[in-house]
Each structure stands twice: as structure tokens, then as C-alpha cells.
N, C-alpha and C positions, 0 to 999 in steps of 0.2 A: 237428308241423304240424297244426294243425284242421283238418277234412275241412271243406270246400263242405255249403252246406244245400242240399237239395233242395226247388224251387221249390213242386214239388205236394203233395210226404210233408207239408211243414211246412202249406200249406195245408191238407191235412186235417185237422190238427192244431188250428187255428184254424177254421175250419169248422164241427169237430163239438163248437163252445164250450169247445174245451181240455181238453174230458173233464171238465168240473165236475161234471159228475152221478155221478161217482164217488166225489167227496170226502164225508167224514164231515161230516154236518149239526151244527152249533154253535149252538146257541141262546144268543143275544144278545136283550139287549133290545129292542123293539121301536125306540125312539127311536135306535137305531145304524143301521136299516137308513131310519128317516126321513131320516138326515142323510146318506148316502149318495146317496139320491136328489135332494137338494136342490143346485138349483146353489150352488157356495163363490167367493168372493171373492179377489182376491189370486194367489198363485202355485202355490196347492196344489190340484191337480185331482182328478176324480172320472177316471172310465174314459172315453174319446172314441166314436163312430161311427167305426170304421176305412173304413168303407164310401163312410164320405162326403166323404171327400177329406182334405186336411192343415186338421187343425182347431184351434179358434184355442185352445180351455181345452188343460192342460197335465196330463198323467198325472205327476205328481211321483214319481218312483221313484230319488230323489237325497240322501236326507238319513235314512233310519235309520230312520222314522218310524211310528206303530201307524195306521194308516187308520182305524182304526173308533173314533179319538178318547179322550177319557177317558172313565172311570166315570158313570151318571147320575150314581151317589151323588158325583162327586164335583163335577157340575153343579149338584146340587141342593145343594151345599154353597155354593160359591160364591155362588149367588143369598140362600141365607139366607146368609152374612156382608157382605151390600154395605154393610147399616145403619152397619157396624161400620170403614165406608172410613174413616172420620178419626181411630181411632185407631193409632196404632202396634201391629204386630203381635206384641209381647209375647207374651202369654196361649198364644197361639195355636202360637210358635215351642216354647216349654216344653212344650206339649203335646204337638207331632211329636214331638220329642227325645225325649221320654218313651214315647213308644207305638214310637219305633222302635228304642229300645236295649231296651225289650223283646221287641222282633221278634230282636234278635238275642242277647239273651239277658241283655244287660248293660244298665247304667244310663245317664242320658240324660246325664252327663258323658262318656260316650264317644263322642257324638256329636255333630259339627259341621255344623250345614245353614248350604246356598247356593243361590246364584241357577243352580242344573241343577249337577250334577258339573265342568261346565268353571270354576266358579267355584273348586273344591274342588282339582280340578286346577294352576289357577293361582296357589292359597294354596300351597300345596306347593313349586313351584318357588322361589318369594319366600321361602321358609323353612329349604329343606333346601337348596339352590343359590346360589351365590354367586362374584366370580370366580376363586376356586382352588377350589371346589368342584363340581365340574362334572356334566351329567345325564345318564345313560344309559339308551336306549331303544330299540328294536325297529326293525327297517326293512325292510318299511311298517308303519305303528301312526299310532294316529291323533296325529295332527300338533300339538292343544294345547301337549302339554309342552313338544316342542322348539321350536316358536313363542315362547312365554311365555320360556323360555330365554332365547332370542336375542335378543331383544329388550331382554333385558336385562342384557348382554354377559356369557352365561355359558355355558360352552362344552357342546356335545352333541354327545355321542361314540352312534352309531348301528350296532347291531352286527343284517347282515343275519339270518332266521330262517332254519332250518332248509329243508332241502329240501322236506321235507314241513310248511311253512309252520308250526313251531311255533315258541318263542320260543328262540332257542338258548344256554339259559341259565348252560351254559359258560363261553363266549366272554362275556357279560355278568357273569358274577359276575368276572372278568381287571380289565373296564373299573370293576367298582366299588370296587375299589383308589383311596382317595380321592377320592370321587363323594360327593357331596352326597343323591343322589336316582339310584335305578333305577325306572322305569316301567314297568310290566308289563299291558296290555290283553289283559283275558282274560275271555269269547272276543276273539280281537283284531281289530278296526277296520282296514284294510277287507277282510279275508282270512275272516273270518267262523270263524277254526279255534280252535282252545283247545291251549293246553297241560297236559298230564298233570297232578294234584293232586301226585302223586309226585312230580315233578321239580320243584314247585316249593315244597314244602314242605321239601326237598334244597337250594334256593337262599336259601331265609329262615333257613335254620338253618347257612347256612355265609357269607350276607352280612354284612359287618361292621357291627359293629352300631352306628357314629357315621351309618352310613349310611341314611337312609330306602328304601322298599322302599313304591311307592305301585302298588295293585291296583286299575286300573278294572275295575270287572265291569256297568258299564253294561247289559250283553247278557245277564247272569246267569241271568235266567227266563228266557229263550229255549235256554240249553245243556240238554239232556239227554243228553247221547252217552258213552259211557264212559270214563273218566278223567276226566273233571270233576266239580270241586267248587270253591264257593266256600273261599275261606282267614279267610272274616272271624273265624270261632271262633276264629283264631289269637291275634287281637288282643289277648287276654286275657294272654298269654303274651310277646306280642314289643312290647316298646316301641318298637321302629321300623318297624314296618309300618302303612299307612294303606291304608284300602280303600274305595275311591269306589264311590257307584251313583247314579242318577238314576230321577228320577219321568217323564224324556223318552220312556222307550222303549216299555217293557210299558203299562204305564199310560197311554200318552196325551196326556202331557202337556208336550210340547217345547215350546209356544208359552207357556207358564205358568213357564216356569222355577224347578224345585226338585231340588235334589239335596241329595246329605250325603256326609260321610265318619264311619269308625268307626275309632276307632284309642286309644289309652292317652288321659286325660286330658293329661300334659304335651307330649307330640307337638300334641294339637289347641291347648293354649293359644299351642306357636308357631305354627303358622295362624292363627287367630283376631287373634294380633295383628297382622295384615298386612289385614283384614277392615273392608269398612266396613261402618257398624251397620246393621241392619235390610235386608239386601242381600235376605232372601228376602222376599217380600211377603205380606201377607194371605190374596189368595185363592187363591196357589198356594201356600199352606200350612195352609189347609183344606182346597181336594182335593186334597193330597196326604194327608193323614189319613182322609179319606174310599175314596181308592183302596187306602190299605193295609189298609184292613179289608173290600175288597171281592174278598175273593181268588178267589172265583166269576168275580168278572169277567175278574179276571188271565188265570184259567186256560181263558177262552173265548178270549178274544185267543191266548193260546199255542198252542194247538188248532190252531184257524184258520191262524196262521202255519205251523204246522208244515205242514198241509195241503196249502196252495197253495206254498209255496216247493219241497217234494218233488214234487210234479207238474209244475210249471215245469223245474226241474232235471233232471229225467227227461226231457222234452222233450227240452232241449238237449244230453243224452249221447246220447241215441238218435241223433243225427246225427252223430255225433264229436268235440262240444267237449268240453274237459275245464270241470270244475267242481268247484273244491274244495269238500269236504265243510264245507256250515257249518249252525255252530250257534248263529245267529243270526238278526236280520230280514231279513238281505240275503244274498247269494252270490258268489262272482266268478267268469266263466265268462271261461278262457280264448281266444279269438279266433286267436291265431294270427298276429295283425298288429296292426298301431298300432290303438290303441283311440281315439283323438282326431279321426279322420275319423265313425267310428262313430255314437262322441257326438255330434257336430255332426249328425249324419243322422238320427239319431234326434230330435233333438230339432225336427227341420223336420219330424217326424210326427208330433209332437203327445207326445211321452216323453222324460221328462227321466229321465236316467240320470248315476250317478255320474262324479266327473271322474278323469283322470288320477293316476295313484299312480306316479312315475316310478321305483320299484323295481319294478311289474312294468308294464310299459308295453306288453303282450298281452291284459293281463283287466281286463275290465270287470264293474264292481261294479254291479247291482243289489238295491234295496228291496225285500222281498215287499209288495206291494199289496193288495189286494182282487182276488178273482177275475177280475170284468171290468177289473180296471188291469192284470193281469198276461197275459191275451187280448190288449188293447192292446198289449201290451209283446212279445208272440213275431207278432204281425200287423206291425208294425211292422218288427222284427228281423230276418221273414226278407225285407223287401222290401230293408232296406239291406245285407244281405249279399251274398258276391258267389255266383251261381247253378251248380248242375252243370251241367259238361256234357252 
């Protein structure tokens, strides 16, 4: 059971600015801290006045997302390719592909871009899934596959994880006994944990091989913790392994839409033909070329996240909640009770926090923010909690 926050501890806490002056200083470009302080548009907020009552702009800490936006360089790409709005983005797609099977080693037949990784994710189901062929995936993981599945009457077999929230890949390589597609989010969505490289390099080498074996690592540049590693170097070696990333996450760029997957040539040509043409577009595939060569910048974002989401987390174990270790932009702190009153509470202060995950329906998932989004976020926290005695 979660212990009760304390009304005043937590107040100190928020008080003495969440201890920011302790965190390791990150030099960002100037123009990240411009747009920081600029009010934004739409439903994505900056950090609120907790002071001045329930406000009306919205601390977003619900969607996965980098605060501190994309790369200039990959702004200032964008603005140099507008000329270029009316043609088709040919030149341009060849080029990613090329610069990013050399990031991974290989050539740019190995690589398939989309409109963000959920595009790449949805080519997948359409291709290795079918109705006697059926999907299996993690429970909770993020929801894509089996959505897409469903939807298009194909059946998804969901095998809970591990106690210790890792993918239990066991009891999954059982379900891939004539499966179409296993799906593996790792670190995984919304639990923010990872599973051992060990054990899953143990499950690609014993999954049968009509079977595809699709690795989002969306979260990828944010893991650092021990036993992780990406599998993409696999690819070389396993013709049915596909392995998703996106330009959404590290990089800044959710609202631009570009992802890819890596995987053998003949695997991606059947994706590809489930694909409509030109789905990525122009200028999120100029900055996205511009952000993979900006790994400075990468590695300021990762910094930073790491930063604030460990001081946050610390926070909240110092009162008794538990918090799964992640290794990711978000975390989920388990509560102790229905998380859907919560959310609803919080979000009448001015903080949007993620939604219910009905496999753990005690933890609530939040985004790391920006320093003052995340002050917001335990100001807020400890007002809708319930108080000690």
C-alpha cells in the first residue's frame, strides 16, 4: 500500500524549487530556452503559476514527448527546404535511408521510413498478421499493434510481464507457436523498464523463424542501465526481425512525423507493399537528417532528461511510493489506488498526466518535463493526494 504524502515535507519540497540547483547544468542552445519561455498554442503547455490558482494553459506531461523540441539544425533545415514544398520528396527520402543504414551499419535497403514508427508498426501487423496468423504482445505495451490487429479481425494474444515488469518472454515465445508477429517495446511503453539484451537475444534465436519478431525501441537513447542494448545489429543475421525507432522522442520531433524500421531487405519489401507512397514528408525528413547528425544535441536532451526525471523519482520514493525504475522519458509511480480520480484531479490543476493502463490500474504514468513542468507536476500532486494524519 503507498504511504500518504505529507502535506508540509512535500511542500518543502516544492518550495525550495524541487532542489533544481542541484542538477547538472546542460547547455542547450540558446533558441530552446527562447521557446520555453514563449507562450505555445494548442494543447501543449509550458510549466503553470501553481500559486495562482487553477490555470487555464496545460503542463502536458501525457504523450512521451522531448520539451525542449527539435534540433535548430533541424529548424533551420526545415526553413531551407520550404522552396522545395512542390516537389515530391524523393531526393530527400534516399538520402535519410542512406545516412541512416549507415548509422546502423548497413545499407539503405535495410531501411524502411514512415510517417513516426507507428506507421512502421502498423506496416508490420498488415504483413506478418492475418486471420490464422495471429499477434503477440506484452501486457501493458503500448497499444499500437494490438489496436491495428484488431481492427483488422486478427486475433492478439497478450501475455502479462514479469513481476518485475520485464517482458516474460517465456510464456511469449509458448504464444508464438503460429503467430504472425511477436512485439517486443523495449524500453517498454508505459512501464518505462527494459528487458535484458540476454534474454532477448535467447528469444530471437529460439523464435520460429516464419515468425516476425518486431522491436520497438522508440525509448532507445534514453536507456542507459544495465542489460540493455539495442538488437538492431541483429538484423544482419535474422531475416525476421524488424526493429522500429522514431524521430518522436530524443529528437523532438512527434509533431513532424518520421520514423523507420531496419530489418533484411525482403522482410521490408513486404511492408513496403502495404505502404502508401510518399507517406513521410519533406520536411520531417530533412530534420530528421539534420537531427541525426546533431548528436550533441541528442545527448543534451538525454542529460537533461535523465536529470530531472531522477530528482522527481526521488521525490516520490522519499514518501513511500513505489516507482518503477525507468529508462525512459516517463516513469510510473505506483499510487496505491485507482489512478483515474487522480488524473481527473490533476488535470483540473493545470497537468495532464497519462491515462489509465488497465493492466496496472494503481500507477500512474508520467512524462519528464522540463524542470519547472515537473515542480508543477509534484505542486499539483501533493495537493490531490490524500494528506497525513
Amino acid at each position: 500500500m503507498a504511504a500518504t504524502l505529507s502535506r508540509r515535507s512535500f511542500a518543502r519540497l516544492v518550495g525550495a524549487g524541487f532542489t533544481m540547483a542541484t542538477l547538472p547544468s546542460v547547455a542547450l542552445p540558446s533558441s530552446v530556452g527562447a521557446a520555453r519561455r514563449r507562450p505555445l498554442t494548442g494543447t501543449r503547455r509550458l510549466a503553470v503559476d501553481v500559486a495562482a490558482g487553477p490555470p487555464g494553459p496545460l503542463v502536458r506531461l501525457n504523450a512521451n514527448e522531448n520539451p525542449y523540441g527539435p534540433s535548430p539544425a533541424a529548424l533551420q533545415a526545415i526553413r531551407d527546404a520550404m522552396p522545395l514544398a512542390c516537389r515530391y520528396p524523393d531526393e530527400q527520402a534516399e538520402k535519410l535511408a542512406a545516412d541512416l543504414g549507415a548509422h546502423h551499419a548497413l545499407d539503405a535497403e535495410h531501411v524502411l521510413l514512415g510517417a513516426g514508427s507507428s506507421e512502421v508498426l502498423r506496416l508490420a501487423v498488415a504483413a506478418a498478421g492475418s486471420p490464422t496468423r495471429r499477434v503477440v504482445t506484452a501486457d501493458p505495451t503500448f497499444e499500437a499493434v494490438s489496436v491495428n490487429a484488431r481492427n483488422t479481425g486478427i486475433e492478439v494474444v497478450k501475455v502479462p510481464l514479469t513481476a518485475d515488469f520485464r517482458h516474460d518472454l517465456q510464456r511469449m515465445l509458448d504464444a508464438a507457436k503460429g503467430a504472425g508477429l511477436v512485439y517486443v517495446c523495449n524500453p517498454n511503453n508505459p512501464t518505462a523498464s527494459i528487458t535484458p539484451v540476454a534474454e532477448l537475444r535467447a528469444f530471437l534465436a529460439a523464435v520460429p523463424k516464419d515468425t516476425v519478431v518486431l522491436v520497438d525501441e522508440a525509448y532507445h537513447h534514453f536507456a542507459s542501465g544495465a542489460g540493455y542494448e539495442t538488437v538492431a545489429p541483429l538484423v544482419a543475421e535474422l531475416p525476421n526481425l524488424l526493429v522500429a525507432r522514431t524521430f518522436s522522442k530524443i529528437y523532438g520531433m512527434a509533431g513532424l512525423r518520421c520514423g523507420y524500421g531496419v530489418a533484411q531487405p525482403a522482410l521490408l519489401a513486404r511492408l513496403h507493399a502495404q505502404q502508401a507512397w510518399d507517406s513521410a514528408n519533406l520536411m520531417a525528413l530533412v530534420a530528421a537528417g539534420a537531427s541525426l547528425a546533431d548528436q550533441a544535441y541528442v545527448e543534451a536532451s538525454r542529460q537533461r532528461n535523465l536529470a530531472v526525471r531522477e530528482e522527481c523519482c526521488a521525490a516520490l520514493r522519499a514518501h513511500g511510493l513505489g516507482v518503477i525504475p525507468s529508462q525512459a522519458n516517463f516513469f510510473m509511480v505506483d499510487l496505491g489506488r485507482d489512478v483515474k480520480p487522480v488524473i481527473a484531479a490533476l488535470r483540473e490543476r493545470g497537468v495532464e498526466v497519462g491515462r489509465l493502463f488497465p493492466a496496472l490500474p494503481t500507477h500512474l504514468r508520467v512524462t519528464v518535463g522540463t524542470r519547472e513542468e515537473m515542480q508543477a507536476f509534484l505542486a499539483a500532486f501533493e495537493a490531490v493526494m490524500p494528506k497525513a494524519a
